[in-house]
Residue, then its C-alpha position, 0 to 999 in steps of 0.5 A: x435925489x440921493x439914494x439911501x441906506x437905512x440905519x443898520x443895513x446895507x446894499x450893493x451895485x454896479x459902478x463903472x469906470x469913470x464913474x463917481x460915487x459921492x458917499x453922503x452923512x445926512x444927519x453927522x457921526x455916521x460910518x458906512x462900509x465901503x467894499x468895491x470887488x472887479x466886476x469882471x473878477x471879483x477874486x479881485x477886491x479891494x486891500x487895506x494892507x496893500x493901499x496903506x502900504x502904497x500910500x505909506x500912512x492909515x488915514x486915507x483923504x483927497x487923492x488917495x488910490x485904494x488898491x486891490x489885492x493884485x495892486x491895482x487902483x480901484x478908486x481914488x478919493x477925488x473930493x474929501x469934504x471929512x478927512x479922517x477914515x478908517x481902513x484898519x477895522x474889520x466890518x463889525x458882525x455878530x462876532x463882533x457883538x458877541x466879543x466886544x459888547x457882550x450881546x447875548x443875541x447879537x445884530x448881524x452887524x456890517x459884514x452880514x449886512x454885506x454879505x446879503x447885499x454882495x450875494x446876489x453878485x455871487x460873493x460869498x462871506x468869505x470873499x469879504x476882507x477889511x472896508x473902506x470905513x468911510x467917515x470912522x475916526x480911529x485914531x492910534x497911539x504912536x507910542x503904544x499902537x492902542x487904537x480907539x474909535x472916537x465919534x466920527x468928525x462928519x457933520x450933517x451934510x459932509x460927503x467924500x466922492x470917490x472916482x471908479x478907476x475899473x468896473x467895480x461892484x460897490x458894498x455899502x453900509x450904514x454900520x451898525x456898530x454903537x461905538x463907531x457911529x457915537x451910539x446913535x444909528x442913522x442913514x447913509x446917503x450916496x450918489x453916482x454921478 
């Protein structure tokens, strides 16, 4: 049975190395952050810049490495049932909210949602960096750079199994952010195996 993140929130656990995390959209067009830090030295976090770098392209599927800041795979994608993700956004947060949408009194977004999670572990805000945003389409413009967020391409059921390559700590959402999710907010699913 599935564990499961209810809409706009997020939790946080240990995963060891070996282990698989399947990350599961029950209902379709949901995105959930994905963070993973060492567990025995969580100055070491997973990087966007450095796993796009790596791998040479933005959209990440099937046996792709995501990288820490010191260059070490953290996970691979082992089963990739989607195959569009993001690792060029940032969590949404409050700020986010506030700039983008113009809240008067905004939600705490994913990266509050994460540092919630995450401080139990003793990660602080500012130890949070750019997430895995599993199941988030954004495309880019070649020409121009413009990027949009577009309805995530999940379907009810679709999934993405990541195999832990250390001992990781695991952030994990179910984003709070209308545009990301096509303005509907809904659980996340996942599974260690």
């Amino acid at each position: 049975m599935p564990n499961e993140i209810p809409p706009r929130s997020g939790v946080a656990f240990e995963l060891k190395a070996g282990q698989r995390l399947k990350v599961i959209d029950p209902r379709g067009e949901q995105v959930s952050d994905l963070l993973a830090f060492n567990r025995h030295d969580t100055a070491e976090v997973i990087s966007s810049g450095r796993t796009l770098d790596y791998a040479s392209r933005i959209y990440l599927t099937t046996g792709d490495a995501l990288y820490s800041n010191r260059s070490n795979v953290m996970m691979r994608i082992e089963e990739d049932r989607v195959g569009r993700h993001d690792f060029l956004l940032t969590p949404c947060s409050a700020d986010t909210f506030r700039i983008i949408y113009g809240d008067a009194d905004p939600h705490r977004g994913c990266f509050g949602n994460l540092a919630e999670a995450l401080k139990s572990y003793g990660i602080g805000p500012d130890q949070i960096p750019t997430a895995f945003n599993v199941f988030m389409n954004v495309p880019v413009d070649g020409a121009t750079g413009v990027l949009t967020v577009e309805p995530p391409l999940s379907k009810a059921g679709d999934y993405t199994i990541f195999e832990a390559c250390m001992d990781l700590i695991i952030g994990m959402t179910a984003c709070s952010a209308l545009q990301s999710n096509n303005h509907a907010f809904k659980p996340i699913h996942y599974e260690i195996i």
